[in-house]
N, C-alpha and C positions, 0 to 999 in steps of 0.2 A: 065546563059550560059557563057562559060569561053573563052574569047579572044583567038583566033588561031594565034600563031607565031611561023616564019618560021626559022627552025634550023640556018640559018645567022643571024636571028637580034635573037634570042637566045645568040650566042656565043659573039653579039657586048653589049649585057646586061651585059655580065659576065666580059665581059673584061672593061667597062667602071666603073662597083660595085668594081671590083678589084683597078684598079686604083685611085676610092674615098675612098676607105678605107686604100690605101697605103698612102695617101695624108692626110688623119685624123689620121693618126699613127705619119707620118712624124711631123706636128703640133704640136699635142701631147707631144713627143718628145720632140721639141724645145719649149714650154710654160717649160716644166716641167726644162728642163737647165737655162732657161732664172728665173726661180723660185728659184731652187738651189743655182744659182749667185748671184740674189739680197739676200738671206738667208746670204752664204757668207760674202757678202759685207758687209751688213749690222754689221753682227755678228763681223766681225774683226774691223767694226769702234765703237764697243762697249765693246770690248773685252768679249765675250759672247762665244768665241767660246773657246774650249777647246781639246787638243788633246784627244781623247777615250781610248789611251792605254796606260795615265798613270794616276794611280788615284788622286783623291784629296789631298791636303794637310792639317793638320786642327792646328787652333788654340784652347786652351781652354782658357774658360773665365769663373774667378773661381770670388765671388762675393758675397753678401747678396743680393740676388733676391730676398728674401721676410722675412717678420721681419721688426722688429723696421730701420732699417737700408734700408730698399726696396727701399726708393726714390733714396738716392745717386747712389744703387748698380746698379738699372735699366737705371738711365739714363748714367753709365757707360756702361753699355750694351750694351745703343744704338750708343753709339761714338764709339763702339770696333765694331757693326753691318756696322758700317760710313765708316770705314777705308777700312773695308774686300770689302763691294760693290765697293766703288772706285779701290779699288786694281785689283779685278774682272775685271772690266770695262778696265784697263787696260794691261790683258793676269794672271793675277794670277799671280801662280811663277813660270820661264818656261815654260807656257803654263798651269801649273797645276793649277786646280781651287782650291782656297782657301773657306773652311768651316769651322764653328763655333762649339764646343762642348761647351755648356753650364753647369757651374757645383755652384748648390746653393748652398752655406756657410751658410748664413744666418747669416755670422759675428761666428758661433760657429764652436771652435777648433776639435771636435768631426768631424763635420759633413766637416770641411775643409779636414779632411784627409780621407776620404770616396770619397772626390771629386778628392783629389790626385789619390789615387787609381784608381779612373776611368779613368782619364787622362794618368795615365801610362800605362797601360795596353791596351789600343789603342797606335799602333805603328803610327799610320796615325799624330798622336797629334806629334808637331816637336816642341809648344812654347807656354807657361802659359802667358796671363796677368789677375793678380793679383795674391794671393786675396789680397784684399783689407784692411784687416784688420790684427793688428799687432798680436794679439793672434794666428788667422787663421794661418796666413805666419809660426808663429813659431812653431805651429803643425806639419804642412804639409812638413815644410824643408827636413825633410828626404827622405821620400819618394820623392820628386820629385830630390834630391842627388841619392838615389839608381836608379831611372829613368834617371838619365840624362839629365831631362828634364827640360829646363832654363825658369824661369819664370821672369816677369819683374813688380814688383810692382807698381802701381801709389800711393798709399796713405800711405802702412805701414812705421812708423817712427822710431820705437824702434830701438834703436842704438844697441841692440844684433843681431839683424837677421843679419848683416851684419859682426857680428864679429866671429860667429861660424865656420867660412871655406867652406862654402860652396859656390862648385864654382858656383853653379845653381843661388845665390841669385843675382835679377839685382832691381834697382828701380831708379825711374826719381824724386824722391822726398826728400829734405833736412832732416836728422834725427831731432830726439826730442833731442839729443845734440846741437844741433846748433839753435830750437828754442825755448825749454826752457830757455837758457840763452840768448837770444835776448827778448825772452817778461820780463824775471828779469830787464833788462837791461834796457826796455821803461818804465815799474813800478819805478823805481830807479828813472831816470833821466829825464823822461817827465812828472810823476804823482805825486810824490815826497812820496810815501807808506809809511809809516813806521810800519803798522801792517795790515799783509793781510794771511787772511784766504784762504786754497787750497782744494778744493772736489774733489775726483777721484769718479769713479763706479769699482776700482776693478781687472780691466780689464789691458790686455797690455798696453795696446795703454793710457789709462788716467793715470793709478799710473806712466805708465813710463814718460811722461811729464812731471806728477805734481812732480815725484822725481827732475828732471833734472830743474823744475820752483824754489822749493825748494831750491835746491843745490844753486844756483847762487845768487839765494836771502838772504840765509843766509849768505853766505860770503860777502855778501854787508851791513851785520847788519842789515835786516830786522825781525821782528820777525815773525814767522810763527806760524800758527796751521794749523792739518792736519784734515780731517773727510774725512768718506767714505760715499756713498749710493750702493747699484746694479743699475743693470739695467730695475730689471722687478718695481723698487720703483715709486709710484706716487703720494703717501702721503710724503712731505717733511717736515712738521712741525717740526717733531723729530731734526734732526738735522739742521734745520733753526733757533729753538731753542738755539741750543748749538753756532749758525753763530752768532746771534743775540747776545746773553752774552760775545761774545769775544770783540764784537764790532770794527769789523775791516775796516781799510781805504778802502781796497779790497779786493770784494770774485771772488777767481779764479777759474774757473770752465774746469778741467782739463777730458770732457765728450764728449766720439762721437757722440751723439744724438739730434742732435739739437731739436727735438721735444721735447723731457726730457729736457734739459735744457732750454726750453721758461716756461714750467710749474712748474719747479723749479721757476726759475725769478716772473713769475705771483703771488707765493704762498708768496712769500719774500715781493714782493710791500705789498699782503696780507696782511703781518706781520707787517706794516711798517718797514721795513728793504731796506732800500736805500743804503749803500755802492757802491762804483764803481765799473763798473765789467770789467773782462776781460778772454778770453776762447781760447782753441787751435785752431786748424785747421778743425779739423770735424764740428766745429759750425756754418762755414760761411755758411750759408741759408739762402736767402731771406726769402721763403716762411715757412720754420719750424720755424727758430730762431726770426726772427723780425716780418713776420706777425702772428706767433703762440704764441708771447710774448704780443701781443696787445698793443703793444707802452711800453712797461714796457721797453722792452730794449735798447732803445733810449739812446746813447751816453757811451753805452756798447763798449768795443776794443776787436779786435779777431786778433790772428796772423794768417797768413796763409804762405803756404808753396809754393807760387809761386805766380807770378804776376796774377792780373786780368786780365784775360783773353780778358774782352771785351776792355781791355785797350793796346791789344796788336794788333799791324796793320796787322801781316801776319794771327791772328786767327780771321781777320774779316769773311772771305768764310765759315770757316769753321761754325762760331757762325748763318750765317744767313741761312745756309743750316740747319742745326740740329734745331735750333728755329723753321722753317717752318715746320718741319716733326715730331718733338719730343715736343716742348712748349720750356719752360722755363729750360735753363741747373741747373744741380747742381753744386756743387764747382771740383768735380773731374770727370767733363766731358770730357773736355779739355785734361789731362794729363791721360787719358786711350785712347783718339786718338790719342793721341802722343805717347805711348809706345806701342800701336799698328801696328803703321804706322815704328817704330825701328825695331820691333819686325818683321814685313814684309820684311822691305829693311834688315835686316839680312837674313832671308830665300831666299832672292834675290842673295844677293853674294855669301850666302853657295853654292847655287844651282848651281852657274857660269854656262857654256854650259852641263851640265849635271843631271837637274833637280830630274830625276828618280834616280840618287844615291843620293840625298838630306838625310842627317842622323841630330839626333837631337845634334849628337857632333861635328858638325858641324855648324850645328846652334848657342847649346853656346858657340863657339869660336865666330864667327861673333858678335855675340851680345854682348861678352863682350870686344870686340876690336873695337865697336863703338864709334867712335871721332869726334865731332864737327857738329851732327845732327842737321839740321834746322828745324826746324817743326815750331810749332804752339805758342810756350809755352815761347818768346821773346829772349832766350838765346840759345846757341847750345851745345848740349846736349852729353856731354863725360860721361865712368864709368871709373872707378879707380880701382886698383888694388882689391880692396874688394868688388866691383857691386856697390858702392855708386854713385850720380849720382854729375857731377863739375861743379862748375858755378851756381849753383843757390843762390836762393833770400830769406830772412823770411823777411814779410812784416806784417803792423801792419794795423791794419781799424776801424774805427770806424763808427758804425748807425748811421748814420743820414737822417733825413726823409726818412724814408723806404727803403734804402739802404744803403752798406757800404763805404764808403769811404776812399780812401789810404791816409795815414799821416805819415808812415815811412818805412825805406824800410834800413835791414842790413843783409849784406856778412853771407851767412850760415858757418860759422868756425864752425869746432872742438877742442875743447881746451885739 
């Protein structure tokens, strides 16, 4: 049976339902502002927010992502991933959010200018860091000359990339001029050599050291012999052989792979063949070179192309952030967050109050008219009229107990 009501308390339902529902609107409303705000808020004390109407900006990060070389390449990866999140966090550039194009080398020449190619041809891409490798760099040159597009090397050494003219070439890292003849130099006068055997794979980056190790040594009247292997070799008998019958004070090993060159070293103890070693800059690896050597390398010297990093007080944030999220750095961790972090604050000034005309010639004017950067990497960080980077260190280490240890430390000149 259905409740009888009287057309007054009718129209007093209607109007009190009206009322509540204008009252749950109103609420509503005000939850959903009050939601907006905190998004806001939030968002700009993280720099998370980004204007909608202009698009991203990107960097590429050209590399050996995978290959014999994957370890170094990826955990540069993550320091190039380090920079861009912080950068992010606070406003991008101009407001433009900053993103990542990743482009694998794999260390091979081939496949570096396939990776060029792809970087050029996205106009969003304003700035290369890497590659990494000096064959790579010296493929790729072109194309990223005919793009415009300014890349900044952390590791390539070959003293040609930088003498070609091209204004696109930048790098934070001392040539194989300045520490080929600084490791002659601690042979010579700290080890006392007089007959030392030099092994390349071949490659830019080794024959061009071992030339420039070479060089220095022979005009100090050392006698040299030269051998090669590849890269894919891991039978070294053959020419451990030939190391063995020269019988030298020391075998240089002039090879970017630290994991080859632990098996190398392994197969030599092998042989008994103990001479004293000494190797470039891609060697220093804890985990390839001295745990992959199994103690064989113990009291081995490796130059390297910049100070250790854990030894430097402003890259402590930096080392215990990336250790908590990444593990253990490699040796060119550090100096791809650093040529990152360049590579950003250039895209910052190009951009001055006008973000959305951000152009990439614009960019490498900024980047290569940066003077006295502070970052991470103990000294502040100029390029010179050829993209060479000034002020930096080759420094000398040697293993001991499962680590290397600093023991000399000389002025990157060019002679």
């Amino acid at each position: 049976m259905k409740p009888v009501v009287s057309r007054r308390n009718q129209k007093k339902v209607r109007s009190r339902l009206r009322m509540g529902l204008a009252g749950m609107a109103a609420g509503a409303r005000t939850s959903l502002c009050l939601a907006v705000l905190v998004v806001l808020v939030l968002g700009i004390g993280t720099g998370l927010v980004f204007g909608t109407e202009l698009p991203p900006v990107k960097i590429g990060a050209a590399g050996p992502f995978t290959g014999d070389l994957s370890k170094i390449g990826l955990d540069s990866l993550n320091a190039i991933r380090m920079a861009v999140d912080e950068a992010n966090a606070e406003g991008g550039v101009g407001g433009r959010k900053i993103e990542i194009v990743v482009g694998d080398d794999a260390g091979d020449p081939a496949r570096a200018v396939i990776v060029a190619d792809k970087f050029a041809m996205d106009r969003s891409v304003l700035g290369v860091v890497g590659p990494m490798n000096s064959g790579a760099v010296n493929a790729a040159l072109p194309t990223y000359q005919r793009a415009g597009l300014v890349i900044i090397s952390q590791s390539a050494t070959n003293p040609s990339l930088t003498e070609l003219g091209y204004k696109v070439m930048h790098r934070i890292c001392p040539r194989d001029d300045a520490q080929g003849p600084a490791a002659a130099r601690f042979i010579v006068e700290e080890l006392g050599a007089k007959n030392v055997y030099i092994l390349d794979d071949k490659g830019a980056y080794g024959q061009g050291l071992a030339d420039q190790v070479a060089a220095a040594l022979k005009k100090a009247g050392v006698k040299i012999t030269r051998g090669q292997i590849t890269p894919e070799d891991r039978d070294f008998s053959p020419i451990l052989t030939k190391v063995k019958a020269a019988a030298p004070d020391l075998l240089y090993l002039a090879l970017p792979n630290p994991a080859q060159a632990a098996a190398l070293i392994k197969q030599a103890v092998g042989l008994g063949l103990r001479p004293k070693l000494m190797g470039g800059d891609g060697l220093k690896e804890r985990d390839q070179l001295i745990a992959g050597a199994g103690g064989a390398a113990e009291g081995m010297y490796v130059t390297a192309i910049g100070r250790d990093i854990k030894d430097v007080p402003e890259a402590q944030g930096f080392i215990q952030k990336f250790e908590g999220k990444y593990g253990a750095m490699s040796i060119f961790s550090g100096q791809s967050y650093e040529a990152t972090k360049i590579l950003i604050e250039a895209m910052r000034k190009a951009a001055g109050n006008n973000p959305a005309g951000l152009t990439r010639a614009a960019v490498l004017e900024a980047v290569h008219n940066t003077r006295g950067y502070r970052g991470i990497l103990g000294f502040p960080v100029s390029f010179n009229a050829k993209g060479d980077v000034v002020g930096a260190s080759i420094y000398v280490f040697q293993v001991k107990g499962g680590d290397f240890v600093q023991v000399k430390e000389y002025p990157a000149e060019v002679r």
